[in-house]
MIVEXKOL-859838 format. One line per field, with one value per residue: x, y, z of N, C-alpha, C in turn; residue in three letters; residue number from 1. Coordinates in Angstrom, 2 decimals, decimal comma. Atoms other than C-alpha are relative to their C-alpha. Last residue first. Layout:
BEGIN
nX = [X/...]
nY = [Y/...]
nZ = [Z/...]
caX = [X/...]
caY = [Y/...]
caZ = [Z/...]
cX = [X/...]
cY = [Y/...]
cZ = [Z/...]
code = [ala/...]
pos = [NUM/...]
END
This chain:
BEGIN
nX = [-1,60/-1,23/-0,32/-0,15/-1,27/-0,46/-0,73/0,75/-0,05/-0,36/0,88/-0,96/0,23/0,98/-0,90/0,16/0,57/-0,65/0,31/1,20/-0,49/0,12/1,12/-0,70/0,74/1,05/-0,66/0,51/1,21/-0,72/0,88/0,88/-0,50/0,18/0,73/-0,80/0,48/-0,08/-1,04/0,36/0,36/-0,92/0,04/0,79/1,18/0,37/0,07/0,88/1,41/0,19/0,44/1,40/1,11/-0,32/1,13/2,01/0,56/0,20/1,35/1,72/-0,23/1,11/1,01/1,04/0,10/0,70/1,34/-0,25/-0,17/0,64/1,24/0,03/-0,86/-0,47/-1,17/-0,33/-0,38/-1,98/-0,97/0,41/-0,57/-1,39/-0,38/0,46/-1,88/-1,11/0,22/0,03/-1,45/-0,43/0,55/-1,12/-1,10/-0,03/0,39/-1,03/-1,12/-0,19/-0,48/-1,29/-0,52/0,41/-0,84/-1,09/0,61/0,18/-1,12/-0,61/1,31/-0,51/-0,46/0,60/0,88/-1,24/-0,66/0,44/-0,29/-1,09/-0,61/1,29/-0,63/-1,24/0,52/0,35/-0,91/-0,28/0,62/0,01/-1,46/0,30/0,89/-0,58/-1,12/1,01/0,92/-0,98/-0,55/1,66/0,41/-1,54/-0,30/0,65/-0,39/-1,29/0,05/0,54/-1,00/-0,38/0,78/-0,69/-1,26/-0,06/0,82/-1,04/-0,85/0,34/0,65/-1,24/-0,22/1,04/-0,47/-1,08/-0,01/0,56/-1,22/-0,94/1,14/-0,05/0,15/-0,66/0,29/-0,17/-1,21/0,28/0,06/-1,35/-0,21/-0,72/1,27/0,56/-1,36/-0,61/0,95/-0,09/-1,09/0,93/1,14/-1,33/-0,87/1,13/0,30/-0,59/-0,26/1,19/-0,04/-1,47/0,79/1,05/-1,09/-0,59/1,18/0,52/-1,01/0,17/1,03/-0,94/-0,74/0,84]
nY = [-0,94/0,98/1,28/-0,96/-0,41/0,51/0,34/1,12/1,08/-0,03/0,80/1,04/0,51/1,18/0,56/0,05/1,70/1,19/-0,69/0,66/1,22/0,23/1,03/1,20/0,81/1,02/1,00/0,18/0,96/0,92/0,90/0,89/0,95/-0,32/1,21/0,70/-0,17/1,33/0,24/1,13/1,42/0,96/0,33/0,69/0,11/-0,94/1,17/0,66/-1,10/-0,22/1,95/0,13/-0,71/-0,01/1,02/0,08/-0,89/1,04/1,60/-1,04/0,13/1,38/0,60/-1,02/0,67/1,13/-0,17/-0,47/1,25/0,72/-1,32/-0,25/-1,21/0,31/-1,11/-0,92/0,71/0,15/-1,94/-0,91/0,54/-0,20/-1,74/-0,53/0,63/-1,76/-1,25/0,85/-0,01/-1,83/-1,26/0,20/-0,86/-1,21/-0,14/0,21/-1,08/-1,29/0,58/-0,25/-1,89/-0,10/0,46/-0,87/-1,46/0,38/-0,22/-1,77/-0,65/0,44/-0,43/-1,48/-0,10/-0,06/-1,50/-1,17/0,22/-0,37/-1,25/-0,61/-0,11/-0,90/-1,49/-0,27/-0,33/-1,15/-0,73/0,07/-0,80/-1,24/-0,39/0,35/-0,68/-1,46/-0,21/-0,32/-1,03/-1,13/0,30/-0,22/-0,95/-0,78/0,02/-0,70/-1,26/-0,68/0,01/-1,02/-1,04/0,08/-0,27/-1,62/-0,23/0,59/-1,26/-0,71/0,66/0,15/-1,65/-0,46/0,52/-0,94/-1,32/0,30/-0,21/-1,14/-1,47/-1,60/-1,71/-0,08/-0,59/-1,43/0,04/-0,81/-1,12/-0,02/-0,95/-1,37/-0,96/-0,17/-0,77/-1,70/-0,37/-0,12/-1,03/-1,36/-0,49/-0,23/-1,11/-0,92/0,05/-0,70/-1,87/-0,13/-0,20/-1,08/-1,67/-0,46/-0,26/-1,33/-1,04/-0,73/-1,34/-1,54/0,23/-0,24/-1,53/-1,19]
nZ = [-0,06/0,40/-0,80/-1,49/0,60/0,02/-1,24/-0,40/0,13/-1,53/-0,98/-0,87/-1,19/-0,59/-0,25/-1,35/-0,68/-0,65/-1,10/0,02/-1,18/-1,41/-0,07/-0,82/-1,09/0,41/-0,64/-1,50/-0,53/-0,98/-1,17/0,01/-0,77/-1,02/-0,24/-1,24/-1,57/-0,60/-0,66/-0,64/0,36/-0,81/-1,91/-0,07/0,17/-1,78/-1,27/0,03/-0,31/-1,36/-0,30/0,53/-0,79/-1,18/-0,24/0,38/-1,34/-1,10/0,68/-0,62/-1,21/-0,30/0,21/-0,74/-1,19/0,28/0,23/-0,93/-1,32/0,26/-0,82/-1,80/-0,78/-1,35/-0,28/0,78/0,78/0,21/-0,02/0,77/1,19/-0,34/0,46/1,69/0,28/-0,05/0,86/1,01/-0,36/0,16/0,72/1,22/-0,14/0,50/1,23/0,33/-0,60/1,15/1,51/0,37/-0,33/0,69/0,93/0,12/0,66/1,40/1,22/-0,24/0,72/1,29/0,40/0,57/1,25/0,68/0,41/0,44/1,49/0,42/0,08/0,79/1,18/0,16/-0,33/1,52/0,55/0,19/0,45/1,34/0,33/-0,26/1,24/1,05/0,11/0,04/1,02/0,48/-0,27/0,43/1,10/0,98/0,24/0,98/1,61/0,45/0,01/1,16/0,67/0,17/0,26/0,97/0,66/0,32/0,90/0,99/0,24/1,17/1,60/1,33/0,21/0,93/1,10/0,52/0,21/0,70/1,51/0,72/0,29/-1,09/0,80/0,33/1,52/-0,05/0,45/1,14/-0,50/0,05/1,30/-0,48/-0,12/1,22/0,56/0,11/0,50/0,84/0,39/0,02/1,04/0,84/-0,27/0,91/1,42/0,86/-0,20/0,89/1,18/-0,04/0,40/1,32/1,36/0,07/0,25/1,52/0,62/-0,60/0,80/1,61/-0,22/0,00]
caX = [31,65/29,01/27,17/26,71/25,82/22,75/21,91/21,55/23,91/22,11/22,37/23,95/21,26/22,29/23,54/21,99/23,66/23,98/22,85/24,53/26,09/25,23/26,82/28,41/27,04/29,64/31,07/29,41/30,61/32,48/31,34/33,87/34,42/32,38/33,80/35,06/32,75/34,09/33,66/31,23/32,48/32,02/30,01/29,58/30,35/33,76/34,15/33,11/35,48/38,51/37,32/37,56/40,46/42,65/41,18/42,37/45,65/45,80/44,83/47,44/50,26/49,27/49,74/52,27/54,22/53,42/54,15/57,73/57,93/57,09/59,39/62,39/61,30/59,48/56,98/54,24/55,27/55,87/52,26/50,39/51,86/50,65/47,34/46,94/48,46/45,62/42,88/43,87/43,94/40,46/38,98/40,72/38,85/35,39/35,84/36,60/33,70/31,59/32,70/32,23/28,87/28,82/31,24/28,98/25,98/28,24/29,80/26,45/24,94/28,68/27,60/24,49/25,74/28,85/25,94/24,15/27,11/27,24/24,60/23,52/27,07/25,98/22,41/24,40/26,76/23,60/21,58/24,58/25,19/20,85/21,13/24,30/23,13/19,27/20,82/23,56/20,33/18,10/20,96/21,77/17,89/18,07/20,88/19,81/16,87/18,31/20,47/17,31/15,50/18,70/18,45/14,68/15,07/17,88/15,85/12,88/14,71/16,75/13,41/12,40/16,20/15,32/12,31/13,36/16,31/13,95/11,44/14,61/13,66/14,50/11,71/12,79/10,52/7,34/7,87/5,51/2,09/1,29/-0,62/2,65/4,42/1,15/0,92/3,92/3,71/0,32/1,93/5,56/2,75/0,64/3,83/4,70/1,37/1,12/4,44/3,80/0,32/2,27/5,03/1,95/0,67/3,43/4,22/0,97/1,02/4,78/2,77/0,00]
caY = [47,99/44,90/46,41/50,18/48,09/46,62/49,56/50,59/53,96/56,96/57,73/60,68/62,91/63,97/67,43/69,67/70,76/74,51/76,54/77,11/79,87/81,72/82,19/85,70/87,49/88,78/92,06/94,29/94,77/97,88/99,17/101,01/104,48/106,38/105,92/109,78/111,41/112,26/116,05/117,39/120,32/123,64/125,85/125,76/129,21/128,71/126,22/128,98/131,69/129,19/128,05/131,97/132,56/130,26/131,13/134,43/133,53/131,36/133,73/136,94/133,96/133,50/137,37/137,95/135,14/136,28/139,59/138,83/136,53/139,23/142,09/139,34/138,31/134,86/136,14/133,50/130,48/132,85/134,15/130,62/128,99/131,45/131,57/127,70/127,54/130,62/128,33/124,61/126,92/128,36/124,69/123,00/125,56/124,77/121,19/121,78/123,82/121,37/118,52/120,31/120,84/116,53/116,17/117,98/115,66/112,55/114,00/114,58/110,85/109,54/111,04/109,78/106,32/106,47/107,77/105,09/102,25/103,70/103,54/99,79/99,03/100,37/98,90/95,38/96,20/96,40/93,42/91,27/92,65/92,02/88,55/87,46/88,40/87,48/83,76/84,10/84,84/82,02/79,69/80,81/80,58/76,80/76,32/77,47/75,91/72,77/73,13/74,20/71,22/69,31/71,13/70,89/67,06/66,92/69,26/66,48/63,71/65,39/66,59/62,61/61,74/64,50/63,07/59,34/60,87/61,80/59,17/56,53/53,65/49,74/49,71/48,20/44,74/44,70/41,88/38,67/39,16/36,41/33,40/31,31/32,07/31,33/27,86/27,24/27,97/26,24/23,16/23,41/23,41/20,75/18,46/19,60/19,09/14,98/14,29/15,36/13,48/10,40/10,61/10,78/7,71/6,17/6,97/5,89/1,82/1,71/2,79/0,00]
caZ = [-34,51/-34,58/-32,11/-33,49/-37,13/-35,24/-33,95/-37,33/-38,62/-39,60/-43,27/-43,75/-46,40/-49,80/-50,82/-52,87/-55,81/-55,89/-59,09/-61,82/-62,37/-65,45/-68,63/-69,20/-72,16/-74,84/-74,20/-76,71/-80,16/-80,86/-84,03/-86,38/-86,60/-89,67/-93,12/-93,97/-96,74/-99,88/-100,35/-103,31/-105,00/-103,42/-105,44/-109,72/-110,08/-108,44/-111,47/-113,95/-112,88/-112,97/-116,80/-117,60/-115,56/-117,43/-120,45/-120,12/-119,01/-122,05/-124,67/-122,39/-122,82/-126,73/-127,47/-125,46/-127,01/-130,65/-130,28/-128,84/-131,78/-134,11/-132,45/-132,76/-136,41/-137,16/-139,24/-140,47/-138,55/-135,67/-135,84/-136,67/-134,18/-131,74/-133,23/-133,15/-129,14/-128,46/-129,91/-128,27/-124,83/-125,98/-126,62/-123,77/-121,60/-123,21/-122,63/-118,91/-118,74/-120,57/-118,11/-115,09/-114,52/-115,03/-112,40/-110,10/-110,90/-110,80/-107,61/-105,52/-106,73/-105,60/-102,44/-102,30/-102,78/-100,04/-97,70/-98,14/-98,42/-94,62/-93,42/-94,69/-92,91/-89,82/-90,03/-91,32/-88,05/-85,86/-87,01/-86,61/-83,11/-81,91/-83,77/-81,77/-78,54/-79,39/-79,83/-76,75/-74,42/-75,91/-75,13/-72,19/-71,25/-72,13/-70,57/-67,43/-67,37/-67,81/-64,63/-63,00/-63,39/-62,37/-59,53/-58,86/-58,90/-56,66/-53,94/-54,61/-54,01/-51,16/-49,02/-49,59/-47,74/-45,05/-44,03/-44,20/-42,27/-39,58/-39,59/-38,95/-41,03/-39,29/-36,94/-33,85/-33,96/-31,56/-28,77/-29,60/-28,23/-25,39/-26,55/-27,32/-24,22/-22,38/-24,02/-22,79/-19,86/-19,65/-20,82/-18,07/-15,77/-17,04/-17,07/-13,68/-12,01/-14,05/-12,58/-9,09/-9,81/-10,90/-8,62/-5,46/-6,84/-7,12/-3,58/-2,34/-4,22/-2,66/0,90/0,00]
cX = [0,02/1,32/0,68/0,39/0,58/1,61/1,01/0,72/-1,61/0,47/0,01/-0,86/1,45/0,43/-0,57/1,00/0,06/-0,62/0,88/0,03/-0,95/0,19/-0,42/-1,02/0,46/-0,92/-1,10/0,55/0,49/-0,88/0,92/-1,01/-0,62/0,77/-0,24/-1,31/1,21/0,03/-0,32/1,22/-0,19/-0,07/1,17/-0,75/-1,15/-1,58/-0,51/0,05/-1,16/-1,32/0,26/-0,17/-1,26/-1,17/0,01/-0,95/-1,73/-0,44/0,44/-1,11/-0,84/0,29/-0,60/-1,06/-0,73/-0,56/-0,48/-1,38/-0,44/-0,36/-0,83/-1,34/0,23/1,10/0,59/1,18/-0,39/0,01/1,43/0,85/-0,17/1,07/1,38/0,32/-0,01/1,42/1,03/0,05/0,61/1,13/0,85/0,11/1,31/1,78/0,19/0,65/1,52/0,85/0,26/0,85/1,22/-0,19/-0,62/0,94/0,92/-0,49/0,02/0,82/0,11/-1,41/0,21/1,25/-0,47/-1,21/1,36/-0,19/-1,55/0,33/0,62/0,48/-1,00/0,36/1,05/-1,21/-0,51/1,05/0,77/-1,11/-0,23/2,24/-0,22/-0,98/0,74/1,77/-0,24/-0,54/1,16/1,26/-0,43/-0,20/1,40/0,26/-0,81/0,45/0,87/-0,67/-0,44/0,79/0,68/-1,34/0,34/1,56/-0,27/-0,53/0,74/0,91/-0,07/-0,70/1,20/0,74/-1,67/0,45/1,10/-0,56/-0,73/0,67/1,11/-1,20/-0,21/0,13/1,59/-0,12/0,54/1,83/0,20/0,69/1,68/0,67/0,73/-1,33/-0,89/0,99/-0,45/-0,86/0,30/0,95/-0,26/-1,10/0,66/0,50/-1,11/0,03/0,88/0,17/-1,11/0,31/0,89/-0,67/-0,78/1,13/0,27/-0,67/0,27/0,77/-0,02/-1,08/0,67/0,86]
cY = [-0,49/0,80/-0,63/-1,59/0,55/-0,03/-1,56/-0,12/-0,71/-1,75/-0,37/-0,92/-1,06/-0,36/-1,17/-1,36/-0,31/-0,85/-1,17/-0,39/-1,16/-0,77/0,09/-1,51/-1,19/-0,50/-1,53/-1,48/0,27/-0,87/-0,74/-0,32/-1,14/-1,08/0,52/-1,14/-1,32/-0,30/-1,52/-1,02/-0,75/-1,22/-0,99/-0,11/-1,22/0,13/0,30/-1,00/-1,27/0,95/0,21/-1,72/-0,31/0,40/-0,77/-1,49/-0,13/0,05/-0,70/-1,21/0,85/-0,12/-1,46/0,00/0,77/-0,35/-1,20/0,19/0,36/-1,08/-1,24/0,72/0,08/1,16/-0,30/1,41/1,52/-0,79/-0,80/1,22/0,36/-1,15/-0,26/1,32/0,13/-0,96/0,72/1,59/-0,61/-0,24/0,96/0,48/-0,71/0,63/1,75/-0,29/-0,36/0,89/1,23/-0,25/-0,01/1,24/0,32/-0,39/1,17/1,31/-0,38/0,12/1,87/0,48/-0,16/0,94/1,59/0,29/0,20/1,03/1,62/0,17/0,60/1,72/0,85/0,33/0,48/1,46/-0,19/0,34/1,18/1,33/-0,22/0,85/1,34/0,64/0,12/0,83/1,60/-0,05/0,21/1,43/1,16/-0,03/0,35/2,00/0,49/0,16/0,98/1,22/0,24/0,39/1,44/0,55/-0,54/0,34/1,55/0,59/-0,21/1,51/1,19/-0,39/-0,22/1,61/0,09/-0,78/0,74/1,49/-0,21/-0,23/1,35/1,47/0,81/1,58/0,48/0,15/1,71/0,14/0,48/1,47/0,36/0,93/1,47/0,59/0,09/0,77/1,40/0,67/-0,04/1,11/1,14/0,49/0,20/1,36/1,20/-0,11/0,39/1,89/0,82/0,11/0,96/1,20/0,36/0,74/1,46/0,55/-0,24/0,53/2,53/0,19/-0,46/1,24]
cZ = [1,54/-0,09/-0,59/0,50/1,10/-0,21/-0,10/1,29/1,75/0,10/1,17/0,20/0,69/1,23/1,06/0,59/1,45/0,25/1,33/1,40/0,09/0,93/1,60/0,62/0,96/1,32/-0,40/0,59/1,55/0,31/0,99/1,03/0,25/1,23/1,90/0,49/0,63/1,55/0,53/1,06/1,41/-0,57/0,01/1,81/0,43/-0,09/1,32/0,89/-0,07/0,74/1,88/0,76/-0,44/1,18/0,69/-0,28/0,50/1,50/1,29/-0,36/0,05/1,64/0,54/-0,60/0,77/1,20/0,40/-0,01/0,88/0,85/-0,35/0,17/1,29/0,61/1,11/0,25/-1,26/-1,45/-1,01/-0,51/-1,52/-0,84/-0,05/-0,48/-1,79/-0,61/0,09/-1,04/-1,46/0,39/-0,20/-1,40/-0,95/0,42/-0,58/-1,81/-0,51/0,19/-1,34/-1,40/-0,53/-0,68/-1,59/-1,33/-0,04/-0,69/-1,28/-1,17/-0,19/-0,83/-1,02/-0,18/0,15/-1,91/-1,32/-0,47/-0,69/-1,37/-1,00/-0,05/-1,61/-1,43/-0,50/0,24/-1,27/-0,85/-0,03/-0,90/-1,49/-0,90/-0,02/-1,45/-1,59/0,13/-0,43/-1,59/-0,96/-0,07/-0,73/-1,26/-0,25/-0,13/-0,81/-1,17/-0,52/-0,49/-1,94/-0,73/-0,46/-1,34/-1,09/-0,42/-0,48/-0,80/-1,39/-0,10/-0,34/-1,32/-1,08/-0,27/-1,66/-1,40/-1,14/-0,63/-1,18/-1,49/-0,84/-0,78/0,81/-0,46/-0,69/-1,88/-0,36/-0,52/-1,81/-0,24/0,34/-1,11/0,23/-0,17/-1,29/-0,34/0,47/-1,24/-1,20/-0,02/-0,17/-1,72/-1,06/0,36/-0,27/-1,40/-0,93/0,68/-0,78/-1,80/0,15/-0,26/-1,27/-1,13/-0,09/-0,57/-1,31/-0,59/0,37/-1,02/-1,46/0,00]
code = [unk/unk/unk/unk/unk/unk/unk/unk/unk/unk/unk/unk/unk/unk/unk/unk/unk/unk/unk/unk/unk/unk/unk/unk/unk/unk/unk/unk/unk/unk/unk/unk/unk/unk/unk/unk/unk/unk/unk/unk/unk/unk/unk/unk/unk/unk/unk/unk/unk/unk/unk/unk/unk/unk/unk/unk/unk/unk/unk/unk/unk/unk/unk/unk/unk/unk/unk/unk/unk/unk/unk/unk/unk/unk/unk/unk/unk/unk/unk/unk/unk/unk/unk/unk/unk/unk/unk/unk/unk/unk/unk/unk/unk/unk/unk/unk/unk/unk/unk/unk/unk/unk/unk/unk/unk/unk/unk/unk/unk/unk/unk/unk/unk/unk/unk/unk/unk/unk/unk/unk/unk/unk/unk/unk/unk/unk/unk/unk/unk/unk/unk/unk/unk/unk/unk/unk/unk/unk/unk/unk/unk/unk/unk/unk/unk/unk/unk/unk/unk/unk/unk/unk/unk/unk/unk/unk/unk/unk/unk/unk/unk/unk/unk/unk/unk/unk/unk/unk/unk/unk/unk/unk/unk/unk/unk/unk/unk/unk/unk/unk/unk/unk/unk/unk/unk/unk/unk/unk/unk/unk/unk/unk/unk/unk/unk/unk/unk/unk/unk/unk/unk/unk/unk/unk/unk/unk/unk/unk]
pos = [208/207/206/205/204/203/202/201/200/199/198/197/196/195/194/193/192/191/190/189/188/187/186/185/184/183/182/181/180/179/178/177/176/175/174/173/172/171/170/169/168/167/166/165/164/163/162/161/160/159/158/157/156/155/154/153/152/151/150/149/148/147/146/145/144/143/142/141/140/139/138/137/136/135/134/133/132/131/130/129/128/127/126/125/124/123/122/121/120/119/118/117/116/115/114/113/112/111/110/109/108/107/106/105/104/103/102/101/100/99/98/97/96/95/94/93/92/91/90/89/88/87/86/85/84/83/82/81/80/79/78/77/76/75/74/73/72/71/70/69/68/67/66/65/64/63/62/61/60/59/58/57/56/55/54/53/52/51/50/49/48/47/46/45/44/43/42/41/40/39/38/37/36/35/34/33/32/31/30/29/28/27/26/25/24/23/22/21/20/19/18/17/16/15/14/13/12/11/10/9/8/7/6/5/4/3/2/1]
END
């Protein structure tokens, strides 16, 4: 009977710590397993979106840039060309109305000068004339005072008519050239932002 008691008692000793060791178990596995440290720091996640879109606006900007460069060394180039074919337009303007001045002057002049070869062509005819008919000393002496008063005189006559005409026409001086304009300096570009530190893991903190 007492070896019938103390298997008894082994059995329900056994049978407590078996349902013990159960219900511990079975409250480990009911019990809410612990929450895992979140790998993504808020902050930096912050700061590494604020980088996307700072990047993104900088390389936004960078094309920008160019473009208006662009644009700007376009209108530079079209505003200097325009002004030196202005200049030059000017210029072949004034070289045409003068040459429209000195055709019509030149043209005044022609008969004149005509008329004075004329009366210089007349007094050298006389005066060959004389001496070939009487070449005496008093004859000669005639002669040359005769065709030096004719030439004089038609001297003056053709200088009287030029003064008549006015001032001839005075070739105009080319005007100083064009200085082009410094050329357009490109613009800076702007500053690249500058990406986030990542924070180290605790894990990484434990394996240093």
């Amino acid at each position: 009977m007492k070896t019938k008691k103390m298997v008894t008692v082994a059995l329900m000793t056994s049978s407590l710590i078996l349902g013990s060791m159960t219900a511990s178990r079975a409250d480990e596995s009911q019990s809410p397993s612990p929450t895992p440290v979140a790998t993504a720091n808020p902050v930096y996640a912050a700061q590494l979106a604020a980088y996307k879109v700072a990047l993104t606006q900088y390389k936004v900007a960078l094309v920008v840039n160019d473009i208006n460069y662009r644009a700007t060394m376009d209108k530079y180039w079209s505003d200097w060309q325009a002004a030196v074919a202005k200049y030059e337009a000017a210029w072949q303007a004034t070289l045409a109305s003068f040459k429209t001045l000195k055709d019509a002057f030149d043209a005044k002049v022609l008969p004149i000068n005509a008329a004075h070869r004329t009366a210089i062509a007349a007094a050298d005819a006389t005066f060959l004339a004389a001496i070939a008919a009487n070449n005496s000393p008093a004859a000669l002496d005639a002669a040359l005072a005769a065709h030096q008063s004719a030439v004089q005189a038609a001297n003056a006559a053709h200088k009287a008519a030029i003064a008549a005409l006015g001032a001839a026409p005075v070739r105009p001086t080319k005007p100083a050239e064009l200085t082009r304009p410094p050329v357009p300096t490109k613009p800076a570009d702007p500053v690249k932002p500058v990406a986030p530190v990542k924070p180290e893991t605790q894990k990484n903190k434990k394996n240093k």
